[in-house]
C-alpha positions as CSV (number, residue, x, y, z in Angstrom):
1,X,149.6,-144.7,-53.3
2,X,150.5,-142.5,-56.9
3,X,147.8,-141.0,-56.6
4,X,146.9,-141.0,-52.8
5,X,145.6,-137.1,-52.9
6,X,145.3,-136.2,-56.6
7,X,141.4,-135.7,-55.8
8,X,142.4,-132.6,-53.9
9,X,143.7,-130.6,-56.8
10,X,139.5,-131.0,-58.0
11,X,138.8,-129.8,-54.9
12,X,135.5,-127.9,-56.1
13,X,134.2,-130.2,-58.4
14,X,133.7,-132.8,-55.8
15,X,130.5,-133.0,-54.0
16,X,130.6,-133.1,-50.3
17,X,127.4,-134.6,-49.6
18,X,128.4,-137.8,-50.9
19,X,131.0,-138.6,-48.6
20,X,129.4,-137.3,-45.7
21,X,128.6,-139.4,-42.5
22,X,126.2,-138.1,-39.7
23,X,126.3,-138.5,-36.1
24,X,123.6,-138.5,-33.1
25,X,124.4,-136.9,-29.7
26,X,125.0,-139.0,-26.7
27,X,124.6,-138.7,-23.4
28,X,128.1,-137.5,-21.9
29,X,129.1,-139.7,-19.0
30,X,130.3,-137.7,-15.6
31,X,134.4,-138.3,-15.4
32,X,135.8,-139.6,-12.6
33,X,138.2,-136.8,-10.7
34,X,140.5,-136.6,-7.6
35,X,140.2,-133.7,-5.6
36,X,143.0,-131.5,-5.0
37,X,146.0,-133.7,-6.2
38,X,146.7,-134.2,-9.8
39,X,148.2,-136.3,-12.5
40,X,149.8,-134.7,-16.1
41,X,148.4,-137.8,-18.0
42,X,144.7,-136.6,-16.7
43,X,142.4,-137.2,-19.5
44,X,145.0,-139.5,-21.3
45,X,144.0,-142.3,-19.6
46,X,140.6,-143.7,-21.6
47,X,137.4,-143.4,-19.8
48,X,135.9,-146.8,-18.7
49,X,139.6,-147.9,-18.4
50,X,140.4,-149.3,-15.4
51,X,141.4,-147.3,-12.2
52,X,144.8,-147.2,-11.4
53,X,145.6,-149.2,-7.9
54,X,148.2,-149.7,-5.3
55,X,150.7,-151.8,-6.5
56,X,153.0,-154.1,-4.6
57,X,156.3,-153.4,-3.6
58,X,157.8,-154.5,-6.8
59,X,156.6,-151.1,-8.5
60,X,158.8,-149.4,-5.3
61,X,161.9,-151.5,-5.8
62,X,162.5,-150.4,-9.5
63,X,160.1,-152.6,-11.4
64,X,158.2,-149.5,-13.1
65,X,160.3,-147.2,-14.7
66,X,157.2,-145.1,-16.3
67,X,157.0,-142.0,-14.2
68,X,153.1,-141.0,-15.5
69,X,152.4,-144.8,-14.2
70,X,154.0,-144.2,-10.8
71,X,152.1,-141.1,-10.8
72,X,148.9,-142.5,-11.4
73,X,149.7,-145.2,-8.8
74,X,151.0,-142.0,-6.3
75,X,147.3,-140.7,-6.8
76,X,145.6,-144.0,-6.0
77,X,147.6,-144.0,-2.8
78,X,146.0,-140.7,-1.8
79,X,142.6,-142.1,-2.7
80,X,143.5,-144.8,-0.1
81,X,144.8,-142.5,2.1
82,X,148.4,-143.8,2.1
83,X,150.2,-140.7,2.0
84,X,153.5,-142.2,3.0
85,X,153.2,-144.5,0.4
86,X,151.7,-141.5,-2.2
87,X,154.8,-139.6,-1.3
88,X,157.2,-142.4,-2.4
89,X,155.4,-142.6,-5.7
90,X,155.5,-139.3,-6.7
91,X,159.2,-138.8,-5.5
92,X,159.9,-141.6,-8.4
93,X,158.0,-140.1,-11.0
94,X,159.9,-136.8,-10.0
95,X,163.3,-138.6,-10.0
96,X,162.8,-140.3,-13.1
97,X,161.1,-137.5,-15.5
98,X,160.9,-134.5,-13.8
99,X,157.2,-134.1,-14.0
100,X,155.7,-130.8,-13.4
101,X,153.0,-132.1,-11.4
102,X,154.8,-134.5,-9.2
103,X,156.7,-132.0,-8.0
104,X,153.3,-130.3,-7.3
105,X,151.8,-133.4,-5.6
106,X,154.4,-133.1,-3.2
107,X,153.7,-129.6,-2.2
108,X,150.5,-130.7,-1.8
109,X,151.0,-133.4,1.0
110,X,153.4,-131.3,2.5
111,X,151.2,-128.6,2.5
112,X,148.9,-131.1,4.1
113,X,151.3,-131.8,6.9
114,X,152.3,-128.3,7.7
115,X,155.9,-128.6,6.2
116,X,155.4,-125.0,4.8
117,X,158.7,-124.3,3.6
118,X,158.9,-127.7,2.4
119,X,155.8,-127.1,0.4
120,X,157.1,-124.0,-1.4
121,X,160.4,-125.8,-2.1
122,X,158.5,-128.3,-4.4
123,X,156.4,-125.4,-5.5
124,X,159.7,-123.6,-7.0
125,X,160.6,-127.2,-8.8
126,X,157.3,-127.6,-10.3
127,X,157.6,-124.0,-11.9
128,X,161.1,-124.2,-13.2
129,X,160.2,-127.5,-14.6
130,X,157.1,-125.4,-16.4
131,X,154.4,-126.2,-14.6
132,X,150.8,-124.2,-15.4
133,X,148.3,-124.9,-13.8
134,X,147.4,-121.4,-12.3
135,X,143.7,-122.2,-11.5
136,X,144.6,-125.3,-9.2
137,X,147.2,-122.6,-7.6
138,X,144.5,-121.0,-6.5
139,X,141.7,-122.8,-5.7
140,X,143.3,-126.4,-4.5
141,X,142.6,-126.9,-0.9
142,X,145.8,-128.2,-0.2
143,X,147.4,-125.2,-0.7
144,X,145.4,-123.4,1.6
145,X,148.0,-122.5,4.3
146,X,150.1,-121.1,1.4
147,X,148.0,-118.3,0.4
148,X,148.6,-114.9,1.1
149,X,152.0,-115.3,1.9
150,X,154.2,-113.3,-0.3
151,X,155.7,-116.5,-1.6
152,X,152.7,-117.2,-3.3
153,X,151.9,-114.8,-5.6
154,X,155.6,-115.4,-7.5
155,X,154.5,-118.8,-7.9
156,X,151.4,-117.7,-9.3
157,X,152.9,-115.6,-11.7
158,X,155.6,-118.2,-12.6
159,X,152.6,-120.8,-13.1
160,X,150.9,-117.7,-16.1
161,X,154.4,-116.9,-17.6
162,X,154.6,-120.9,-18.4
163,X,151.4,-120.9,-19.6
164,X,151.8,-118.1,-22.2
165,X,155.2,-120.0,-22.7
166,X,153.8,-122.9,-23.5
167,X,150.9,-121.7,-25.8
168,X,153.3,-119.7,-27.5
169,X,155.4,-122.7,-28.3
170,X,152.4,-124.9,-30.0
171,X,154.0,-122.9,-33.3
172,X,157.1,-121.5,-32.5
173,X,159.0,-125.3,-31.3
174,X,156.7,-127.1,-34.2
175,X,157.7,-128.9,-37.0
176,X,156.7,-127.3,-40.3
177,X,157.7,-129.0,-43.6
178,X,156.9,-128.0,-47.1
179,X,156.6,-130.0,-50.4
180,X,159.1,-128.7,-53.3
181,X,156.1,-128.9,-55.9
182,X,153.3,-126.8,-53.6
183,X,151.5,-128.7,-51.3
184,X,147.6,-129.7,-52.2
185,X,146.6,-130.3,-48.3
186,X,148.0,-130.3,-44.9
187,X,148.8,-133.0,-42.5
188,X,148.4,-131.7,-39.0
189,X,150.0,-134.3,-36.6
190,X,149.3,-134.3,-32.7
191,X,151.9,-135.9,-30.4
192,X,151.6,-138.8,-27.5
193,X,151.2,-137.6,-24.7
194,X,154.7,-137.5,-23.1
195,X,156.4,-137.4,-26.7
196,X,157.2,-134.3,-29.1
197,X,156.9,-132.8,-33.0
198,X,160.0,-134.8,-34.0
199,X,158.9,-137.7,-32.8
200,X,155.3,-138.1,-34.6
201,X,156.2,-136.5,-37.5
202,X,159.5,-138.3,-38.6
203,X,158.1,-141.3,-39.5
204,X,155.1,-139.5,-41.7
205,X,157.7,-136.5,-43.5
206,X,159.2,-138.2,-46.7
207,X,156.0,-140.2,-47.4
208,X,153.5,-137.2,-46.8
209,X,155.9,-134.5,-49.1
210,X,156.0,-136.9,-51.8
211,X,152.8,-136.8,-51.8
212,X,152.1,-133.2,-51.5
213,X,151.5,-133.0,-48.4
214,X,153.0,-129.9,-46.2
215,X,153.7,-131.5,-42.9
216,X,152.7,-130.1,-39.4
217,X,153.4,-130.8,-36.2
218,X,152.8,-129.1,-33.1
219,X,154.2,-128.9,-29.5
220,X,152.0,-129.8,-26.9
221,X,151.4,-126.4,-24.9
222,X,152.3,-127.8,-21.4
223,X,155.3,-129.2,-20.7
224,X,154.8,-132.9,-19.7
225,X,158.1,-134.3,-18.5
226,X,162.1,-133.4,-19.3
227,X,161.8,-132.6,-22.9
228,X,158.2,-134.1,-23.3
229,X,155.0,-132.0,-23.8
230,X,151.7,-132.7,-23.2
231,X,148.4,-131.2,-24.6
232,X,146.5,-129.9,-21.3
233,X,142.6,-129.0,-21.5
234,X,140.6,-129.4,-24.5
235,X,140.5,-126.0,-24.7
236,X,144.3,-125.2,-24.9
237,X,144.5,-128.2,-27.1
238,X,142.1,-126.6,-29.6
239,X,144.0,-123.2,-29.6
240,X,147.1,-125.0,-30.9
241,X,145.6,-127.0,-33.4
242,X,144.2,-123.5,-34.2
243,X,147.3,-121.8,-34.4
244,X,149.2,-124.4,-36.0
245,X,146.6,-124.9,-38.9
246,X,146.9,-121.0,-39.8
247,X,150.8,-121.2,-39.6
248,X,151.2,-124.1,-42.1
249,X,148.4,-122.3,-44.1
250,X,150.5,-118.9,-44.0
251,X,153.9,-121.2,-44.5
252,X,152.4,-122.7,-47.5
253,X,150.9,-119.5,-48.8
254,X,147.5,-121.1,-49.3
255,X,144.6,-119.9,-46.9
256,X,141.9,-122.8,-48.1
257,X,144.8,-125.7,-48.2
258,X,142.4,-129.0,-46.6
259,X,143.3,-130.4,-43.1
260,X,143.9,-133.5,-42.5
261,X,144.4,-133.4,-38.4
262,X,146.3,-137.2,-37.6
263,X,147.4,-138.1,-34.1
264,X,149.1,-141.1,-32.2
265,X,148.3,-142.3,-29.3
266,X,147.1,-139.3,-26.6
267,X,147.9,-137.2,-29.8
268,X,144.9,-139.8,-31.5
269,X,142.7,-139.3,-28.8
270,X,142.7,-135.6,-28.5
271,X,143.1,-135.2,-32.3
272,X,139.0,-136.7,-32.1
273,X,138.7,-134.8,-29.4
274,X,139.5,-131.4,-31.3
275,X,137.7,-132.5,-34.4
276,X,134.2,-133.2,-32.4
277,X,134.2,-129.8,-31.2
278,X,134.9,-128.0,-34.3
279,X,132.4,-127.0,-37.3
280,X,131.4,-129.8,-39.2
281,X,133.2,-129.4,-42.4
282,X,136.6,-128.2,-40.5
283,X,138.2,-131.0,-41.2
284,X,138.7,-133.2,-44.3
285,X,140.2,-136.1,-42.0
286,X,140.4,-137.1,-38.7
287,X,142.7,-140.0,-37.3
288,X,144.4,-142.1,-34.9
289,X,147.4,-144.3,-34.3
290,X,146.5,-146.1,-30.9
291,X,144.0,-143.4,-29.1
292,X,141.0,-144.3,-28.5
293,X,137.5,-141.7,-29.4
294,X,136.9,-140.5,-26.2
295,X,133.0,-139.9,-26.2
296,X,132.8,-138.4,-22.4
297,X,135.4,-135.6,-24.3
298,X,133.1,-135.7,-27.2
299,X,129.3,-136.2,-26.5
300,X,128.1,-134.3,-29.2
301,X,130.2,-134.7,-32.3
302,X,129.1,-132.9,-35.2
303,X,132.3,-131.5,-36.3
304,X,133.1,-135.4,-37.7
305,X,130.1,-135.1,-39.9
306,X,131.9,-134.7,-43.6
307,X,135.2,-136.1,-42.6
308,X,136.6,-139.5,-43.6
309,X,137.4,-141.5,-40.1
310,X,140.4,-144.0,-39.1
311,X,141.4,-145.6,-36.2
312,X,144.5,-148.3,-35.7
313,X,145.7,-150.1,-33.1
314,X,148.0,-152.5,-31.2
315,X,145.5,-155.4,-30.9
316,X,147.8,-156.7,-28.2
317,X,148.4,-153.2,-26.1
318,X,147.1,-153.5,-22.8
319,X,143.7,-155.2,-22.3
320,X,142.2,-151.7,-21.0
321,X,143.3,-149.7,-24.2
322,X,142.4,-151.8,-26.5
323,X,139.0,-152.4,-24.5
324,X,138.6,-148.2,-24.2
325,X,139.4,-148.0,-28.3
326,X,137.1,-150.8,-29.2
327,X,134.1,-148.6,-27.3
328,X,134.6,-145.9,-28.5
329,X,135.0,-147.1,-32.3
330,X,131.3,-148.7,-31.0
331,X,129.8,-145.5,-30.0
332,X,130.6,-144.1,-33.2
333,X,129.1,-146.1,-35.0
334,X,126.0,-146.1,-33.0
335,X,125.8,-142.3,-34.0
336,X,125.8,-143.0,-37.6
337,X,129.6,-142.6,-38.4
338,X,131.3,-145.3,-40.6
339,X,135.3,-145.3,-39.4
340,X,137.8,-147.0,-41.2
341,X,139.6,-149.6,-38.3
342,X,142.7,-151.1,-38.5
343,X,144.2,-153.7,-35.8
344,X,148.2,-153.8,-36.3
345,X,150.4,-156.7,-34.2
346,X,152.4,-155.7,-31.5
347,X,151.6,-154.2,-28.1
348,X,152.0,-150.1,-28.0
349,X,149.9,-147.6,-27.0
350,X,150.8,-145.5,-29.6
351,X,152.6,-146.4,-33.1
352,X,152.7,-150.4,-33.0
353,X,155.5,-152.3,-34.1
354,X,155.5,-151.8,-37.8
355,X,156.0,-148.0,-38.0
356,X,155.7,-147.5,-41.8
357,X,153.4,-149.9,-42.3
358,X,150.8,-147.7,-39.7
359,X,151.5,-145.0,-41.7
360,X,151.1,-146.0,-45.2
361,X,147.3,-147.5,-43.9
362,X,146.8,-143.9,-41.7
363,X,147.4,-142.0,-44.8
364,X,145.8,-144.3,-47.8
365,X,142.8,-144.5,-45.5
366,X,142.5,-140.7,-47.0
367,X,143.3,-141.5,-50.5
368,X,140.5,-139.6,-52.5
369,X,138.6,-137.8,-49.8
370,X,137.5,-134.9,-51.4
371,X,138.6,-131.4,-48.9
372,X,136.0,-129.8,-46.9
373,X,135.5,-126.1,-47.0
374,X,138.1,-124.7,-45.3
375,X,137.7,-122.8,-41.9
């Protein structure tokens, strides 16, 4: 670990074409959607993982705690067209974390029922709590009886002002940490999906600046839960990651400073995610603390090509997950890439139970890779 990154200071002697993997396309799979009603955890759940289903009454009298699960299990009641049951779900999820969207969900099936006023009520909790979803404002069915009511267009224009909120936030409620020596690379760090900077990054600071690293961290441009942040489309996701790169860059007055782009768990998932979709070359890094390589996100992914790969895991998280991250570390490797896997005991979705141990192995699986040219 002394000398974990002391090939980036011979940044331009090294040749990139010898540590350079390839990748073929693949077909991308169609993802499975529900009309009109929504869920913040979205694309968090792995494709190929299991659908969520109606749960028994346990999950009602106070077994499940989780309000994304109860959310998930609200939107399976609508798929079965229990919308009494739906409704009990997503007033949980709502009582227990304030999620944007459950407040939303239960516009929508009062919208459904006619309970107008009822509707906009819920409409005015999902704002305040910063929802930003302006396109599903306007074209979800549900809210059809809304529209054109003068109402409306205030919750429209709540929906855009936390949405250039939220984007603004990526940088301005990150976490940014220097090295005292100058920093020879950067280590970008993407949340979980209901989690924040602090959280992903504490465990990686004092290991990561002694080794020169300038830390990173992000906030998730949608707000996800009280005080939790999630990271939206791929799209919006990508901006941030943008924006946060060129900050630390600025911060650490070094415009061609490599990127190493580390996530955990949903933060894992999109950090792939981000990294497919970029140049090849954009990355000298790319990993992920329990989230899986999501290749209907990712069909085509040259912007791995050049990077050095890692994956780790709880081999005992939930059968689904670790099912969902075991594919995907497949289909990788069917495209030509070589990824660096870990399994670690213990049964998280996102760091497992030995913290600095999964960090120590995320960041000496980068020991020595040489830094890409930088965007």
């Amino acid at each position: 670990m002394k000398a974990l990154f002391a090939a980036f200071a011979a940044s331009v002697l090294v040749s990139l074409a010898a540590g350079a993997q390839t990748g073929k396309p693949a077909g991308k799979p169609s993802p499975a959607t529900t009309a009109g009603l929504q869920v913040s955890t979205g694309s968090a759940a792995p494709k190929g993982g299991t659908e969520a289903k109606v749960e028994d009454m346990r999950v009602l009298e106070g077994a499940s705690t989780d309000p994304f699960e109860l959310e998930r299990l609200g939107l399976a009641a609508v798929n079965a067209n229990q919308l009494d049951r739906a409704r009990v779900f997503f007033e949980r999820a709502w009582k227990l974390g304030e999620l944007p969207t459950a407040a939303y969900n239960l516009s929508c099936l009062d919208a459904r029922a006619g309970r107008v006023d009822q509707a906009f009520a819920r409409l005015d909790k999902a704002i305040a709590a910063g929802f930003d979803d302006g396109v599903s404002l306007e074209k979800d069915p549900d809210l059809a009886a809304l529209r054109g009511r003068p109402k409306f267009s205030a919750i429209v224009s709540g929906a855009a002002k936390n949405r250039a909120s939220g984007d603004a936030a990526a940088v301005k409620e990150g976490v940014f940490l220097l090295p005292k020596d100058g920093a020879l690379a950067i280590l970008l760090l993407l949340h979980d999906k209901e989690s924040d900077p602090f959280t992903v990054s504490g465990p990686f600071t004092d290991l990561a600046l002694s080794h020169h690293l300038c830390v990173a961290a992000p906030r998730g441009p949608g707000r996800s839960a009280k005080k939790r942040f999630g990271w939206g489309s791929a799209d919006r996701a990508a901006k941030a990651i943008d924006a946060a790169v060129d900050a630390a860059r600025r911060k650490a007055g070094n415009q061609k400073l490599p990127v190493l782009l580390v996530g955990v768990g949903r933060g894992g998932t999109e950090a792939f995610t981000a990294a497919a979709h970029s140049a090849p070359g954009t990355f000298a890094g790319v990993g992920s603390i329990g989230g899986p390589f999501d290749p209907g996100a990712a069909a085509h992914p040259a912007g791995l090509r050049g990077a050095r790969l890692f994956l780790g895991f709880s081999r005992d998280a939930a059968p689904a997950e670790v099912a969902a991250t075991r594919r995907g570390i497949e289909l990788l490797r069917q495209q030509g890439f070589q990824p660096m896997v870990v399994e670690w005991p213990g049964a998280g979705s996102g760091f497992p139970k030995d913290v600095p141990r999964a960090v120590k192995e995320t960041l000496d699986a980068f020991a020595g890779q040489a830094p890409v040219t930088p965007r």
